[in-house]
N, C-alpha and C positions, 0 to 999 in steps of 0.2 A: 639307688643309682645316683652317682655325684655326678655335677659338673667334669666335662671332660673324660669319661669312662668311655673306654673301648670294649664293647662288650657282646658276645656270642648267645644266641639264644640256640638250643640244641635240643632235642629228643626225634622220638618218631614221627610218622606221619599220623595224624588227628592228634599229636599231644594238645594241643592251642596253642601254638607259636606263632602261626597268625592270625588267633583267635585275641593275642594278649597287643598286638598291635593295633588292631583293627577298634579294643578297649579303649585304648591310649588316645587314639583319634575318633573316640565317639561315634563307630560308625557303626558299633553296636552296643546294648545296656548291658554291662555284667548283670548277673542272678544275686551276685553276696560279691563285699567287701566293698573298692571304691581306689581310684585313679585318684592320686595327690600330685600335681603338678606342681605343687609349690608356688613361687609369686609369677609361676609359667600360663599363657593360655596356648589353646591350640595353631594360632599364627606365629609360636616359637617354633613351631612342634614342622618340617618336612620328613613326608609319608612318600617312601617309595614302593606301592605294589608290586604284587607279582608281574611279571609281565604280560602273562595270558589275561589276566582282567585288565586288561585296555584293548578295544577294539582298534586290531592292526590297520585295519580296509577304514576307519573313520580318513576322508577327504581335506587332511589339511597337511601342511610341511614341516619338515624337523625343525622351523626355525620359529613358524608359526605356537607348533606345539611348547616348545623350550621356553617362546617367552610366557608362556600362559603362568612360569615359576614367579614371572615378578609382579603378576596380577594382586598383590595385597596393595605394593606400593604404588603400580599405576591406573589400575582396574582395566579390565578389560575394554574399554572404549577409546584407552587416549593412546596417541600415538608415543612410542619411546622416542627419549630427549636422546641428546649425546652418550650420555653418562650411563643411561640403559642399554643405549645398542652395544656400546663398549664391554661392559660386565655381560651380554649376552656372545659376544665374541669371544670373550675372553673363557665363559662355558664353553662354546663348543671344541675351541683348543686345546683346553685340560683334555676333555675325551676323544682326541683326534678325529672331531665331527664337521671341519672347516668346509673341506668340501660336496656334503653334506647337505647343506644347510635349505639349497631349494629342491631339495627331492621330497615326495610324497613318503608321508611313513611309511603306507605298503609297501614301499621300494626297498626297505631297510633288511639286511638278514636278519637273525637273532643277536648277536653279537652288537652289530648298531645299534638297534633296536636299547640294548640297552645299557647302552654306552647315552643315546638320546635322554634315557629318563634320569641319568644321572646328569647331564647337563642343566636339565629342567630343575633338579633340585637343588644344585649348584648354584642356579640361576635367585634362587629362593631366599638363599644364605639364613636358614634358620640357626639357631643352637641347639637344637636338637633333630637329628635325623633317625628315622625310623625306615630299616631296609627288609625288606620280606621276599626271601630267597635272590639275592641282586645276585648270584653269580648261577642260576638255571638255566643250564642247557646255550653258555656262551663256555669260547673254547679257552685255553690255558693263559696265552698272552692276552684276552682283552679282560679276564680274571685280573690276573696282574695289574694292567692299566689300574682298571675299578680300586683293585685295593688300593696302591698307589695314593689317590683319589680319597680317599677314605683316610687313609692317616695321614694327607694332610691335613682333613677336615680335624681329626682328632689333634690333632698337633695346634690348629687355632682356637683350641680349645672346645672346637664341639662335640657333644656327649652323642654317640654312636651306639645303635642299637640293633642290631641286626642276626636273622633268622639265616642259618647257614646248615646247610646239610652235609657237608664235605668237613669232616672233622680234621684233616691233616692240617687243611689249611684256618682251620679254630688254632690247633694247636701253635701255628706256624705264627699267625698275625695277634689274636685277642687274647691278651692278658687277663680279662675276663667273661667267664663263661654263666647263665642260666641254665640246668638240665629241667629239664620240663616233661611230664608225660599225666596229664591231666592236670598235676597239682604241681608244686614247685617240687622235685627232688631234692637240691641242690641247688649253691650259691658260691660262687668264690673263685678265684685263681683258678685257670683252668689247668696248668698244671698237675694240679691237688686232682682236679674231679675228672679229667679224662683221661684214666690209668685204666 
């Protein structure tokens, strides 16, 4: 995977497609081989879960939640300067979440819901984003938005790696594809591999 790849991870359900992300972020020990992040660590690295692994009903606000993206640079205890609340503004606008921003998560449909967590990672500005199913069970247009969103990231050069079930739109947006179903099948131009 290079710098700046736009890239689809694909197979069935249990292939480990977000078994291979969840590797990447250490949140589990592979059995055999080994994660080379190159002169990368894991604070390059924003992880966007599924959405069902975040507790919806947890008592805090989308704006609360979103800054928790820029907890490397400011840690969780200090209050944001100008220049945080600004690039925290500036996330929720990308996702059309302005007026948003003091409602409780549980407030959120699905579609908010995760239009928020991409805010949050926005908010992060890693070089590498790692997405696990970002377009589950939201509807056509906030799809859109999300992609959107996604090639800009790719366009500024960052390396995008994300778990998509919806092949039409593999084929439509990621020039590059992983097929996956226990082991790697396949690697390359998705063109070539999704015939």
């Amino acid at each position: 995977i290079n710098d700046g790849d736009l890239i689809a991870v694909v197979g069935p359900n249990g292939a480990g497609k977000s078994t291979l992300l969840k590797s990447i972020m250490q949140q589990i020990t592979a059995h055999s081989g080994y994660i080379d992040l190159g002169d990368l660590s894991l604070k390059d690295i924003a992880y966007l879960p599924q959405s069902s692994q975040i507790d919806h009903s947890f008592p805090i606000t989308v704006t609360e939640f979103v800054s928790a993206g820029a907890w490397q640079r400011t840690s969780f205890w200090r209050v944001f300067n100008r220049n945080e609340q600004r690039l925290l503004q500036q996330a929720l606008a990308k996702v059309n979440l302005e007026d948003m921003a003091g409602r409780q998560i549980s407030q959120l449909s699905g579609g908010q819901f995760q239009r928020m967590l991409f805010a949050r990672m926005l908010l992060q500005n890693a070089d590498i984003l790692l997405l696990d199913e970002p377009f589950g069970g939201i509807d056509a247009q906030t799809t859109e938005l999300l992609m959107r969103v996604i090639q800009e990231c790719q366009q500024q050069g960052k390396t995008v790696i994300a778990v998509i079930h919806d092949l039409a739109l593999v084929q439509r947006y990621f020039p590059t594809t992983l097929l996956v179903a226990t082991n790697l099948i396949a690697a390359g131009k998705t063109a070539d591999l999704l015939t």
